[in-house]
N, CA, C and O atoms as a GROMACS GRO file, in nm:
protein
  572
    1UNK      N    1   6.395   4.282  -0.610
    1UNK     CA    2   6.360   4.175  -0.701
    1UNK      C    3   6.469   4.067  -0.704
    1UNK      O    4   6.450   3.946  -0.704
    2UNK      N    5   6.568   4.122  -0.706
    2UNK     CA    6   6.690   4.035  -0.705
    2UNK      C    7   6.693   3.925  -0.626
    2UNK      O    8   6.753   3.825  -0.665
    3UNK      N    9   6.621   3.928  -0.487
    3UNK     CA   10   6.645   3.772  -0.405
    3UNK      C   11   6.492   3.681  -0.418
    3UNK      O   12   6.429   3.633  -0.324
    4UNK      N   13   6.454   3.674  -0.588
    4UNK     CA   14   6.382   3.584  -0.616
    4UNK      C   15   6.403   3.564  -0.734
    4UNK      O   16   6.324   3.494  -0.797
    5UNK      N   17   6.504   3.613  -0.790
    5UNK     CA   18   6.569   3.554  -0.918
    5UNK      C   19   6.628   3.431  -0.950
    5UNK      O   20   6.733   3.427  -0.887
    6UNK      N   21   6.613   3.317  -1.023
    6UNK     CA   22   6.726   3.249  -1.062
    6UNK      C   23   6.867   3.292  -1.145
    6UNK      O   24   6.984   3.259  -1.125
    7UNK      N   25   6.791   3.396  -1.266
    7UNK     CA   26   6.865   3.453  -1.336
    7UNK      C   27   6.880   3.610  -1.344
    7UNK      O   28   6.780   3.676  -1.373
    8UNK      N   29   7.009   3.678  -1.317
    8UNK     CA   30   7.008   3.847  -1.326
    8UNK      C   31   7.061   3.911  -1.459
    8UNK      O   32   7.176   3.886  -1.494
    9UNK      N   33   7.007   3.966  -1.510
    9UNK     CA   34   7.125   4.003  -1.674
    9UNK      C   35   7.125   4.160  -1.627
    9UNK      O   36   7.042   4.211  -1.552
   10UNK      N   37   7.199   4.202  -1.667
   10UNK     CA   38   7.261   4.348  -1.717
   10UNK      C   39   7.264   4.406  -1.797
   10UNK      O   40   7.344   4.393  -1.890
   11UNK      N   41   7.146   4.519  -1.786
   11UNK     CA   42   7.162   4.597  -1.911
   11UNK      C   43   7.129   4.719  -1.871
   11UNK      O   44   7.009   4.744  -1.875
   12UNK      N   45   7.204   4.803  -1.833
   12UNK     CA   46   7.196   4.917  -1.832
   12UNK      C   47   7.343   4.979  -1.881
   12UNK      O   48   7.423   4.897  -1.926
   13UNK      N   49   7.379   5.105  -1.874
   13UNK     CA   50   7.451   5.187  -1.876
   13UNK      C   51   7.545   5.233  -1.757
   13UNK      O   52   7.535   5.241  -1.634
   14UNK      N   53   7.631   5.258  -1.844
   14UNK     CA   54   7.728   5.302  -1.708
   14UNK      C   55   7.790   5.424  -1.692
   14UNK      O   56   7.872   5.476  -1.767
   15UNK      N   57   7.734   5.475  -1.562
   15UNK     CA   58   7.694   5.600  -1.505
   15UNK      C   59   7.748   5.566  -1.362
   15UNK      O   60   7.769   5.449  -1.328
   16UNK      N   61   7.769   5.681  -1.274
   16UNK     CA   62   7.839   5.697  -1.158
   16UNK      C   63   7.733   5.637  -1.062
   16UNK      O   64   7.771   5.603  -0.950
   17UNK      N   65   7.586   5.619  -1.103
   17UNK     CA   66   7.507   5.534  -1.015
   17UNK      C   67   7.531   5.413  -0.997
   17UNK      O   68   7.534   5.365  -0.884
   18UNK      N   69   7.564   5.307  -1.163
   18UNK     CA   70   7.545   5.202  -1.180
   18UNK      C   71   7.680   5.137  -1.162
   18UNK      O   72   7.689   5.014  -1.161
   19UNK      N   73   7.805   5.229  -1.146
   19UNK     CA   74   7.928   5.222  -1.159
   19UNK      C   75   7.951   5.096  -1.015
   19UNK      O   76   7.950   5.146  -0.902
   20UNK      N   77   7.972   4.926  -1.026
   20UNK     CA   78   7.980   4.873  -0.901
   20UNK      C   79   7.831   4.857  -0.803
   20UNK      O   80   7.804   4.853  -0.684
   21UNK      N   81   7.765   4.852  -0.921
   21UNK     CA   82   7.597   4.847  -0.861
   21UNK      C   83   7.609   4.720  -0.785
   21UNK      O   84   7.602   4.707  -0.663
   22UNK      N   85   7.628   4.623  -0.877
   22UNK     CA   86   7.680   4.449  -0.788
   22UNK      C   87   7.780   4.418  -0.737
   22UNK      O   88   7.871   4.343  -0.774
   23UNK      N   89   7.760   4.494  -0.624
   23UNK     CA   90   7.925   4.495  -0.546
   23UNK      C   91   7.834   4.362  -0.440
   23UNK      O   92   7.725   4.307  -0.458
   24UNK      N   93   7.923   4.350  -0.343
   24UNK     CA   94   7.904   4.242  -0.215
   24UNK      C   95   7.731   4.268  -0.149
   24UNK      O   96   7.644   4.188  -0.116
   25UNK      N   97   7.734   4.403  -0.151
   25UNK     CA   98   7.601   4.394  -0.097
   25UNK      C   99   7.489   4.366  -0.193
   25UNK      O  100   7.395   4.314  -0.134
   26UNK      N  101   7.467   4.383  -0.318
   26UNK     CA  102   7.312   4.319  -0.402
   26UNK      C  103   7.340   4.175  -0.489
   26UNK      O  104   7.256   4.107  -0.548
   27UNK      N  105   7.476   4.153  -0.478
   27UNK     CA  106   7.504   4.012  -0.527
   27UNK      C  107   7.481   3.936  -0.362
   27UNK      O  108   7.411   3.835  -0.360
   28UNK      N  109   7.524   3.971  -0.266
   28UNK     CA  110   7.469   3.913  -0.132
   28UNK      C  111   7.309   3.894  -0.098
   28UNK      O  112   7.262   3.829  -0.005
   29UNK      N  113   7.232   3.976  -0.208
   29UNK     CA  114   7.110   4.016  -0.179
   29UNK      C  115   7.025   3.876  -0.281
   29UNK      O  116   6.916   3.826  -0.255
   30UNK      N  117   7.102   3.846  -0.378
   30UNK     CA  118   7.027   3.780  -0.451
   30UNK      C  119   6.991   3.614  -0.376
   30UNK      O  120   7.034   3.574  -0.267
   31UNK      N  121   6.911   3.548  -0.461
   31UNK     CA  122   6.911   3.406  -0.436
   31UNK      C  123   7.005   3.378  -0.439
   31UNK      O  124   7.073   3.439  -0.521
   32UNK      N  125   7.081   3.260  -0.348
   32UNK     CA  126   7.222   3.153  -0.342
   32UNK      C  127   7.142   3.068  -0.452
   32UNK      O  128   7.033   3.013  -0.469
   33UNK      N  129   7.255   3.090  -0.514
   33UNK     CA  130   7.268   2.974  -0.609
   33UNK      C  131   7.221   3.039  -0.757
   33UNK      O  132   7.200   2.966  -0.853
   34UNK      N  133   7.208   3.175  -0.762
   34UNK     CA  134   7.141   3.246  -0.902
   34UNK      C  135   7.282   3.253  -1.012
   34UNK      O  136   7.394   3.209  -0.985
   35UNK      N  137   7.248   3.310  -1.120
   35UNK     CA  138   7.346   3.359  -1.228
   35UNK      C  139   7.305   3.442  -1.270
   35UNK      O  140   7.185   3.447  -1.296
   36UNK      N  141   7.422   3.577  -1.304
   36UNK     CA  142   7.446   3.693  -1.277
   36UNK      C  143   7.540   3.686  -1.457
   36UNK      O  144   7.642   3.633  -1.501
   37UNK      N  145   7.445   3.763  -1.503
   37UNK     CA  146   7.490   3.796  -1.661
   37UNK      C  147   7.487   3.945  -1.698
   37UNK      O  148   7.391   4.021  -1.686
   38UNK      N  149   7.588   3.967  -1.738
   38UNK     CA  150   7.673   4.064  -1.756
   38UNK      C  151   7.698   4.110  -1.893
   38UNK      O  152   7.803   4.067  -1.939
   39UNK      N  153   7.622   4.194  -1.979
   39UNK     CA  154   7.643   4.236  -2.154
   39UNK      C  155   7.660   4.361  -2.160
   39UNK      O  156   7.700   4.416  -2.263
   40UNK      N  157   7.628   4.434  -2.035
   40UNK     CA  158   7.603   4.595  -2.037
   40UNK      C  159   7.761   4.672  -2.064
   40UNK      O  160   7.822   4.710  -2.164
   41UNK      N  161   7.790   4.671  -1.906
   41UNK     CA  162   7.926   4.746  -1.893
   41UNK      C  163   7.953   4.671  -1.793
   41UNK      O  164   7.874   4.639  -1.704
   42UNK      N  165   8.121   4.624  -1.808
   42UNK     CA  166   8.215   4.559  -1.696
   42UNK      C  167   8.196   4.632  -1.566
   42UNK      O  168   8.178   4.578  -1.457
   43UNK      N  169   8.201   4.758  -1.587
   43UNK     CA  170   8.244   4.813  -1.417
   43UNK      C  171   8.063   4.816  -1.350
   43UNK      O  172   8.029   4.854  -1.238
   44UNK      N  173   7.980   4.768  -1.452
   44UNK     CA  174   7.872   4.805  -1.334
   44UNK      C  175   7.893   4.656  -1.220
   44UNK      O  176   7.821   4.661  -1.120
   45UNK      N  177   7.989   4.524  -1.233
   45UNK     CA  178   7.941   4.453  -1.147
   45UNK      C  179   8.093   4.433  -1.107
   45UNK      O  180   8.191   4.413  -1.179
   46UNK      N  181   8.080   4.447  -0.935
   46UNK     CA  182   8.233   4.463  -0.917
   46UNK      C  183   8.322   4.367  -0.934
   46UNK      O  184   8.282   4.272  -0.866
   47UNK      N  185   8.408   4.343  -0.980
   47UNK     CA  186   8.511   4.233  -1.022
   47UNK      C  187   8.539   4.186  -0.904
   47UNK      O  188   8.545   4.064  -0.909
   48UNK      N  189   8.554   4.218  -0.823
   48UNK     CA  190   8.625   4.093  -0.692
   48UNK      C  191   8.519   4.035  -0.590
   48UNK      O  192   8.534   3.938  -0.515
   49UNK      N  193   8.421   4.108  -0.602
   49UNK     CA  194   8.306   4.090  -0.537
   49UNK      C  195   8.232   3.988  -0.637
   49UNK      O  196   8.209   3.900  -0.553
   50UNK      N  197   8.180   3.939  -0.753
   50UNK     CA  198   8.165   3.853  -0.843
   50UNK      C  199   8.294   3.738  -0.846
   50UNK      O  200   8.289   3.618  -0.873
   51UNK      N  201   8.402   3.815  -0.811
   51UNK     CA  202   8.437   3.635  -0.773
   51UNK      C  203   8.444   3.561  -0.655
   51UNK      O  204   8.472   3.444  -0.630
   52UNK      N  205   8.406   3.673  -0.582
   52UNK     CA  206   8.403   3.577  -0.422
   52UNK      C  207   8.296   3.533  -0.446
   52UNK      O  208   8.286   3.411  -0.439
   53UNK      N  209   8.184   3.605  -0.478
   53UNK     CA  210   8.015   3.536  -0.479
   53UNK      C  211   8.070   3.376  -0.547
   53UNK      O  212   8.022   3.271  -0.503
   54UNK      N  213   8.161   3.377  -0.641
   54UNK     CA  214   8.150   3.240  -0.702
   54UNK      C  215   8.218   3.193  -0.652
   54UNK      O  216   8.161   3.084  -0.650
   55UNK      N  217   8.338   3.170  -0.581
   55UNK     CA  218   8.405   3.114  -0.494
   55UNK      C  219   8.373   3.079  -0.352
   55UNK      O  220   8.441   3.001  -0.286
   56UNK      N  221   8.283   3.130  -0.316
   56UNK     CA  222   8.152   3.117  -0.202
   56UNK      C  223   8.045   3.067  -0.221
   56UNK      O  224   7.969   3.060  -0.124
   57UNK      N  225   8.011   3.030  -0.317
   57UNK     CA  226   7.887   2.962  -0.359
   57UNK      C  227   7.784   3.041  -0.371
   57UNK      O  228   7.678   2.979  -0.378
   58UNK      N  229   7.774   3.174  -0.377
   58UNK     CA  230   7.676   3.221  -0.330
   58UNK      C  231   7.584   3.289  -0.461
   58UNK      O  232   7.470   3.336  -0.456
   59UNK      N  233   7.688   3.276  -0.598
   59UNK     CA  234   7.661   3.275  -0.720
   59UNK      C  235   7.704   3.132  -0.782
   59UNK      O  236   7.812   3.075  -0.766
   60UNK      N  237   7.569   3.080  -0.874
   60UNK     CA  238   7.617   2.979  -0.955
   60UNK      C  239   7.694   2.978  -1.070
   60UNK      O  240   7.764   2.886  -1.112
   61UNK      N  241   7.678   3.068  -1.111
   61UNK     CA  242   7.747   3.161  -1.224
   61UNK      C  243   7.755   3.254  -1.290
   61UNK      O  244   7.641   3.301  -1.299
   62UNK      N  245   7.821   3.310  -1.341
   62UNK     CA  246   7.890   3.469  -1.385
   62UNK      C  247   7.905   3.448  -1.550
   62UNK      O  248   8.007   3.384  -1.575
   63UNK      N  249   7.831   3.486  -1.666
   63UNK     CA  250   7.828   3.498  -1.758
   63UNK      C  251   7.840   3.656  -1.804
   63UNK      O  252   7.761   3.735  -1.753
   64UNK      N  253   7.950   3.711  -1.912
   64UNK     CA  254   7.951   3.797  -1.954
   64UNK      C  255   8.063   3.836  -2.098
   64UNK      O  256   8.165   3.776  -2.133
   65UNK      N  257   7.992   3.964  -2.164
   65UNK     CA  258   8.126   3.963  -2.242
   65UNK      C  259   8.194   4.098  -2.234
   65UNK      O  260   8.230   4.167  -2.329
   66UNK      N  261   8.208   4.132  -2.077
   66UNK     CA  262   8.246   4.259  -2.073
   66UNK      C  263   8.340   4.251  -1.948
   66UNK      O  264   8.320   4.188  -1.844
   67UNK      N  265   8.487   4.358  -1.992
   67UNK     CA  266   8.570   4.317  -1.926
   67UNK      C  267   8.606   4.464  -1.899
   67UNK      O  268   8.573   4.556  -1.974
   68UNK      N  269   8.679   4.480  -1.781
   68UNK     CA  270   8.744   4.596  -1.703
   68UNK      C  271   8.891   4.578  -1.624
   68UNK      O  272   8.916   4.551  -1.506
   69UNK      N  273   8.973   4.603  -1.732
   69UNK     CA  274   8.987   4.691  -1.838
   69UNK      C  275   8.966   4.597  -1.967
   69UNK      O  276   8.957   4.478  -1.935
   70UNK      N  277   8.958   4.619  -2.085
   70UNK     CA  278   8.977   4.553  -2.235
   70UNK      C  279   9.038   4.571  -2.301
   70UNK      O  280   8.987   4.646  -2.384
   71UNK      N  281   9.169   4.536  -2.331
   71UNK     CA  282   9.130   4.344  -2.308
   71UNK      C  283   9.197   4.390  -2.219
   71UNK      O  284   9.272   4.487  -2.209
   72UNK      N  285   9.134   4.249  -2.102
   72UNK     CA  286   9.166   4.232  -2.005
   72UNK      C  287   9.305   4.137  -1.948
   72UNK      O  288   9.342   4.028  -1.991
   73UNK      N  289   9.357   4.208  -1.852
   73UNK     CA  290   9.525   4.130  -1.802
   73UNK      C  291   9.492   3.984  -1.853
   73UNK      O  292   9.396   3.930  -1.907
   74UNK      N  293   9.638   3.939  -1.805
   74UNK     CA  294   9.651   3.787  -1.782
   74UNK      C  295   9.621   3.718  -1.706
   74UNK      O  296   9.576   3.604  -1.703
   75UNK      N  297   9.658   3.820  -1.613
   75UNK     CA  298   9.594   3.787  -1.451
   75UNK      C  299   9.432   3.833  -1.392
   75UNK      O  300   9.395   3.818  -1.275
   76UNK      N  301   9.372   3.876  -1.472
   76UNK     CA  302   9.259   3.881  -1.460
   76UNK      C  303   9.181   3.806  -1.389
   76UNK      O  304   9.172   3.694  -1.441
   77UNK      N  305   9.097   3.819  -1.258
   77UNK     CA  306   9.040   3.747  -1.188
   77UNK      C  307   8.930   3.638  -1.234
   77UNK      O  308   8.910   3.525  -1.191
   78UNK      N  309   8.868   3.710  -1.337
   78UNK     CA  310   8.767   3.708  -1.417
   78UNK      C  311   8.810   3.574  -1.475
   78UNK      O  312   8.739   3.476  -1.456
   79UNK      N  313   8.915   3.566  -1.541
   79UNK     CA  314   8.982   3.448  -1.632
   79UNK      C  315   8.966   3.343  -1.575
   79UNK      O  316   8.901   3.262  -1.641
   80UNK      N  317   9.012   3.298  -1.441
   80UNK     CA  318   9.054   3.163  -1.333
   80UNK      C  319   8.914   3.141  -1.263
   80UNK      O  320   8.908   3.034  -1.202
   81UNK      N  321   8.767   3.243  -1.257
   81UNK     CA  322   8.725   3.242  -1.122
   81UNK      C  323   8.647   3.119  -1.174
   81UNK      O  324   8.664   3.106  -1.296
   82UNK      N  325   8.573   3.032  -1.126
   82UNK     CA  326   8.473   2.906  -1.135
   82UNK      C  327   8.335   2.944  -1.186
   82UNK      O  328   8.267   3.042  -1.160
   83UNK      N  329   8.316   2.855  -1.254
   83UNK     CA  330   8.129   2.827  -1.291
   83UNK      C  331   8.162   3.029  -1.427
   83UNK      O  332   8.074   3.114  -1.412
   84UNK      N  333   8.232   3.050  -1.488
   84UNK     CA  334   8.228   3.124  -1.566
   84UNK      C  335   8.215   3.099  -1.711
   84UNK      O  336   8.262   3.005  -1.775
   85UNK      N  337   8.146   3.194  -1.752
   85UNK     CA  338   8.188   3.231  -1.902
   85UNK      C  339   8.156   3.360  -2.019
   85UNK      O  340   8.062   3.424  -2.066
   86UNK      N  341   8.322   3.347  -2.029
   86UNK     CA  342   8.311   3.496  -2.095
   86UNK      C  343   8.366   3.509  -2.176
   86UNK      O  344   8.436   3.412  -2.201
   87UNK      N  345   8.377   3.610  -2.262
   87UNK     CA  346   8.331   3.629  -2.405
   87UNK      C  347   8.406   3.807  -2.443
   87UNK      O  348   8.392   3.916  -2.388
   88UNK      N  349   8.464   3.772  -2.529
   88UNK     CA  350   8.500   3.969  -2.548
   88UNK      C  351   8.429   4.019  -2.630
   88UNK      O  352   8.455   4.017  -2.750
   89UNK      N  353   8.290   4.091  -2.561
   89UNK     CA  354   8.254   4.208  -2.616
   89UNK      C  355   8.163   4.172  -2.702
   89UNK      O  356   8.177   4.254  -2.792
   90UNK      N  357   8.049   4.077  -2.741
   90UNK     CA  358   8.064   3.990  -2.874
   90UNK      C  359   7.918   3.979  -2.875
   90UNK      O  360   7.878   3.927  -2.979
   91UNK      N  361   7.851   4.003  -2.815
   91UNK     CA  362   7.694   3.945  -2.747
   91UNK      C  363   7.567   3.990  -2.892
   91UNK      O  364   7.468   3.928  -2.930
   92UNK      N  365   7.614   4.089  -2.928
   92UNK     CA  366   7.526   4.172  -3.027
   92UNK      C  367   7.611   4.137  -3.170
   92UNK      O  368   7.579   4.219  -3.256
   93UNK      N  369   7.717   4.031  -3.222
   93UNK     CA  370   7.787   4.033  -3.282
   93UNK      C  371   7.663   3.936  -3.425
   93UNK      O  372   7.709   3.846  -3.494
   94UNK      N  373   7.593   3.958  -3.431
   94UNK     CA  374   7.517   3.822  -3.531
   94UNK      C  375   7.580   3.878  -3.673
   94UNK      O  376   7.641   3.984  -3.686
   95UNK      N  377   7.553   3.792  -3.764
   95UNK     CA  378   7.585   3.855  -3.931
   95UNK      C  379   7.550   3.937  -3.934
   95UNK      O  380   7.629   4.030  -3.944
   96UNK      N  381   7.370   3.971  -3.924
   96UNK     CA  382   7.287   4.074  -3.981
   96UNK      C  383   7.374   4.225  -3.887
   96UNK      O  384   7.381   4.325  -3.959
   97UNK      N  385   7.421   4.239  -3.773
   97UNK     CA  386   7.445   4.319  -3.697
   97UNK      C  387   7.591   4.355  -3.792
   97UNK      O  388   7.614   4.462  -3.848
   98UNK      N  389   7.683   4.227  -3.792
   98UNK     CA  390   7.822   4.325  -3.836
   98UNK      C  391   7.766   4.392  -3.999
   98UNK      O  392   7.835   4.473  -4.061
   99UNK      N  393   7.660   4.351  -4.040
   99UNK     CA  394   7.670   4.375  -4.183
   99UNK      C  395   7.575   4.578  -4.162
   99UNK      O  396   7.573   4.670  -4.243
  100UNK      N  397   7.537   4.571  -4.073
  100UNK     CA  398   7.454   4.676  -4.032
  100UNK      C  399   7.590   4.827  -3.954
  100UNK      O  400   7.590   4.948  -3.975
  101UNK      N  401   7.701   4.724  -3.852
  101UNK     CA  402   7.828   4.800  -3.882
  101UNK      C  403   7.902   4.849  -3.992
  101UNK      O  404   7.910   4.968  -4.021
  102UNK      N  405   7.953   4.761  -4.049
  102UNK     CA  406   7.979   4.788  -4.148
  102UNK      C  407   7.923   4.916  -4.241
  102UNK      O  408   7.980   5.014  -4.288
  103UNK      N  409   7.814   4.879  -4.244
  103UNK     CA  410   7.726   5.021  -4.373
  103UNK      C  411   7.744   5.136  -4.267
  103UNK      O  412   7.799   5.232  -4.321
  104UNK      N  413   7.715   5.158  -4.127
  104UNK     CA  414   7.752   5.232  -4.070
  104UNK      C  415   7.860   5.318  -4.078
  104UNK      O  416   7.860   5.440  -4.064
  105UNK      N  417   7.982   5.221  -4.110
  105UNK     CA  418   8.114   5.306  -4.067
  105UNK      C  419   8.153   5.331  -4.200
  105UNK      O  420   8.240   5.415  -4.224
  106UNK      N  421   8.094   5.264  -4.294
  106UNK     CA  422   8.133   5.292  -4.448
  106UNK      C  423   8.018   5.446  -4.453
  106UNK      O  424   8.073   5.530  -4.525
  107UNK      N  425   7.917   5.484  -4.412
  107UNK     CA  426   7.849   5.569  -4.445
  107UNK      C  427   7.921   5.664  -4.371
  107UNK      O  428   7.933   5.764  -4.442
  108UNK      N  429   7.995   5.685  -4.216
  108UNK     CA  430   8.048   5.839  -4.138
  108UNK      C  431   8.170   5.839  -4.228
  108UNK      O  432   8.216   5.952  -4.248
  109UNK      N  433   8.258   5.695  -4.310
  109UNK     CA  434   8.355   5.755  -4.386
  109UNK      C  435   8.342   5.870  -4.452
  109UNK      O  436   8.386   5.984  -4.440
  110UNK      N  437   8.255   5.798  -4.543
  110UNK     CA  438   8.170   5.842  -4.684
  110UNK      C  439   8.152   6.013  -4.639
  110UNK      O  440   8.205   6.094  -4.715
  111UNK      N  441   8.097   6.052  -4.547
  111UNK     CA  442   8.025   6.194  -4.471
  111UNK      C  443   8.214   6.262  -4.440
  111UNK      O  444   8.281   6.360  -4.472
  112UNK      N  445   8.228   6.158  -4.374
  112UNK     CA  446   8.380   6.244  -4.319
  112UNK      C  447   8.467   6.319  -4.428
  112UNK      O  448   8.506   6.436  -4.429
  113UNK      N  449   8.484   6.221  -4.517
  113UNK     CA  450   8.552   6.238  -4.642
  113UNK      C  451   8.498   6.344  -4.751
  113UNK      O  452   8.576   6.398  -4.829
  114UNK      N  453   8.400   6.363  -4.752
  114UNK     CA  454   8.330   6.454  -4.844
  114UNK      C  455   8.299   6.556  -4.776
  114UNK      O  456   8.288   6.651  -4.854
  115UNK      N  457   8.274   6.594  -4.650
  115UNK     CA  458   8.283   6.739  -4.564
  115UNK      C  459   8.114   6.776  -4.536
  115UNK      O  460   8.052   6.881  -4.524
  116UNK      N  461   8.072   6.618  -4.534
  116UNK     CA  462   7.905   6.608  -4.496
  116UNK      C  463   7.893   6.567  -4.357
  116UNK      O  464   7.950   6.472  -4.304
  117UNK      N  465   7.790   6.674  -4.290
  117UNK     CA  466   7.784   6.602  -4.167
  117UNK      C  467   7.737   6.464  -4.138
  117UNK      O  468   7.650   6.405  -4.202
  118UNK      N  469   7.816   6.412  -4.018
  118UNK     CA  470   7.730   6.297  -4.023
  118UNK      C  471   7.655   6.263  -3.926
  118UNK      O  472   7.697   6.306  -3.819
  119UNK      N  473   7.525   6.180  -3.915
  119UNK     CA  474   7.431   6.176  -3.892
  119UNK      C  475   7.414   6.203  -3.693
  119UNK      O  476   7.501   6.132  -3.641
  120UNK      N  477   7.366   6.248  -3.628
  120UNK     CA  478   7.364   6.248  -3.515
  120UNK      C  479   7.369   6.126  -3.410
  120UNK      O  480   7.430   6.125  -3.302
  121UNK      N  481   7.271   5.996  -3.482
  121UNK     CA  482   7.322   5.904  -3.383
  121UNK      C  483   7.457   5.783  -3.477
  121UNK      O  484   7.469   5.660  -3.481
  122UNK      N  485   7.513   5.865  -3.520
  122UNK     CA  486   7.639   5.833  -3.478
  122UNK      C  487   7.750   5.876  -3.414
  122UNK      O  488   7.861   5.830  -3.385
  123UNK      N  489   7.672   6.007  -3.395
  123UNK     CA  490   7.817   6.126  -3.300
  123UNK      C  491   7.804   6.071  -3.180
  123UNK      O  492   7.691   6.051  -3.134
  124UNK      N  493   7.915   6.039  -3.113
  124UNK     CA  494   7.986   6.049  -2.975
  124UNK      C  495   8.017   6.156  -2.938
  124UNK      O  496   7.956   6.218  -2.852
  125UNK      N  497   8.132   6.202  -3.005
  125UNK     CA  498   8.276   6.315  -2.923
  125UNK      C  499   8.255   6.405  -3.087
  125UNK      O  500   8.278   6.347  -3.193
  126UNK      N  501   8.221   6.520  -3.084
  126UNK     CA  502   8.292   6.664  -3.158
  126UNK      C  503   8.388   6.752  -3.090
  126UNK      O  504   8.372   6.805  -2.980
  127UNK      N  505   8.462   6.759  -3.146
  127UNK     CA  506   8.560   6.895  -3.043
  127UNK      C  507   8.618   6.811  -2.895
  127UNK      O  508   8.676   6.884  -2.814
  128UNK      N  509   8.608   6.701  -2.868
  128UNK     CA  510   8.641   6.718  -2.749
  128UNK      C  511   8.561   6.663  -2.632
  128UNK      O  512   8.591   6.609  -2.525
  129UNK      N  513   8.402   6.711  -2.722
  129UNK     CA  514   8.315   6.696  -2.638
  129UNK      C  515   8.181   6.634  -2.657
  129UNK      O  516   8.116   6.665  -2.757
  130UNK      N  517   8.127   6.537  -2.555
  130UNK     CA  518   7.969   6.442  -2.583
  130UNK      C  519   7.912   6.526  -2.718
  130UNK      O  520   7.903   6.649  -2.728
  131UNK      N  521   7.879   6.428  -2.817
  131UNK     CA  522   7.776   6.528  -2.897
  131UNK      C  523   7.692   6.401  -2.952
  131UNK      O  524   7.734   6.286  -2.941
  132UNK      N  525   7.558   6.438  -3.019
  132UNK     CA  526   7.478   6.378  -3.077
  132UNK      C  527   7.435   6.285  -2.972
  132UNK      O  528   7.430   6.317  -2.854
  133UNK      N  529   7.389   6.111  -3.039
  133UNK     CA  530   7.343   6.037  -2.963
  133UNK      C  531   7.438   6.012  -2.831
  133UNK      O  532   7.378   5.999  -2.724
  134UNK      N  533   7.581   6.004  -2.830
  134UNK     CA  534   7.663   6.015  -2.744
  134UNK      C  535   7.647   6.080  -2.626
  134UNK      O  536   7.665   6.019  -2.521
  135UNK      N  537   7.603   6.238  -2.628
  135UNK     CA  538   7.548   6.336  -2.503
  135UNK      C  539   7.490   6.272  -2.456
  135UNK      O  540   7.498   6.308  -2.339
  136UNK      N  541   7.406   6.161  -2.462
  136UNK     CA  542   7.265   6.135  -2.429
  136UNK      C  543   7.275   5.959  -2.351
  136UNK      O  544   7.206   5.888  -2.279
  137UNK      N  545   7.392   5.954  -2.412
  137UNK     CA  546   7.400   5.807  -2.384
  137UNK      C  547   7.516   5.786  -2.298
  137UNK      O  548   7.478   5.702  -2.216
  138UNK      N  549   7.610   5.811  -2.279
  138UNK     CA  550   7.738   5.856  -2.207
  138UNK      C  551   7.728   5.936  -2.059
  138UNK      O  552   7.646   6.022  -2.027
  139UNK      N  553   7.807   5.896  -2.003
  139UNK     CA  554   7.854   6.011  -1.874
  139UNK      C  555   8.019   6.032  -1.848
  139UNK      O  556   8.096   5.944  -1.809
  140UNK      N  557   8.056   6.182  -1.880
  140UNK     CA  558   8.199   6.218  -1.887
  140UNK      C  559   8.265   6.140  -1.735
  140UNK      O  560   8.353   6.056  -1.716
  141UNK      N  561   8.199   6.193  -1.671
  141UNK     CA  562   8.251   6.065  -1.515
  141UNK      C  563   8.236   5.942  -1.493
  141UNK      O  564   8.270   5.896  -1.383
  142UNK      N  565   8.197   5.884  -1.563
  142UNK     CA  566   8.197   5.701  -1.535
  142UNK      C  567   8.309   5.673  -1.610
  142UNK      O  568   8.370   5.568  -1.591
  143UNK      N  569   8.353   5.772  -1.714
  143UNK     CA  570   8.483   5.696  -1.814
  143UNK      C  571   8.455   5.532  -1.879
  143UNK      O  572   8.541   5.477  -1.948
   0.00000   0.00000   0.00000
């Protein structure tokens, strides 16, 4: 599908499949001249390979708010490369959303503090290890 796109966005997860999915070969694959947006996870689109595409013309531009590592160096390729723009982390950030965080992290306090479990899709990590919505959403090898 990709080499009849104008526009590509990203949204999947990052997993040892997706880990560098847009490396040289499916950013090579797309239309010259497309833009390649990025909200998912930094490492699914490879960092040096996204800036040659834009330094080659071969991407018009690279929109994202996801960086590898975060925050990202000084020297970050990402920072200098052309036709960019990016953003830390921020994409899902509206009022209604932080106000929806917020009650969130005030409610696993609330649970933590009083010796109530708390709710499953907010578990990540118990013990050590994937639990709740986390198991499900996560892969211990993509890091």
């Amino acid at each position: 599908m990709v080499p009849h796109c104008d526009v590509v966005t990203v949204n999947a997860p990052l997993h040892l499949e997706t880990e560098g999915l847009f490396g040289d070969e499916l950013i090579g694959a797309m239309k010259r001249g497309a833009y390649l947006i990025n909200t998912a996870r930094a490492r699914i689109a490879d960092r040096d390979a996204a800036e040659r595409a834009l330094r080659s013309g071969r991407l018009a531009g690279y929109a994202g708010d996801v960086w590898f590592p975060q925050p990202a160096p000084a020297d970050h390729p990402w920072r200098t490369m052309p036709h960019h723009g990016m953003t830390p982390h921020i994409s899902g950030s509206t009022l209604s959303a932080q106000a929806r965080y917020a009650a969130g992290t005030r409610e696993i306090l609330e649970c933590w503090l009083a010796g109530r479990p708390i709710r499953d899709e907010y578990l990540i990590v118990v013990g050590g290890r994937l639990a709740g919505t986390g198991a499900r959403s996560y892969s211990v090898n993509a890091g």
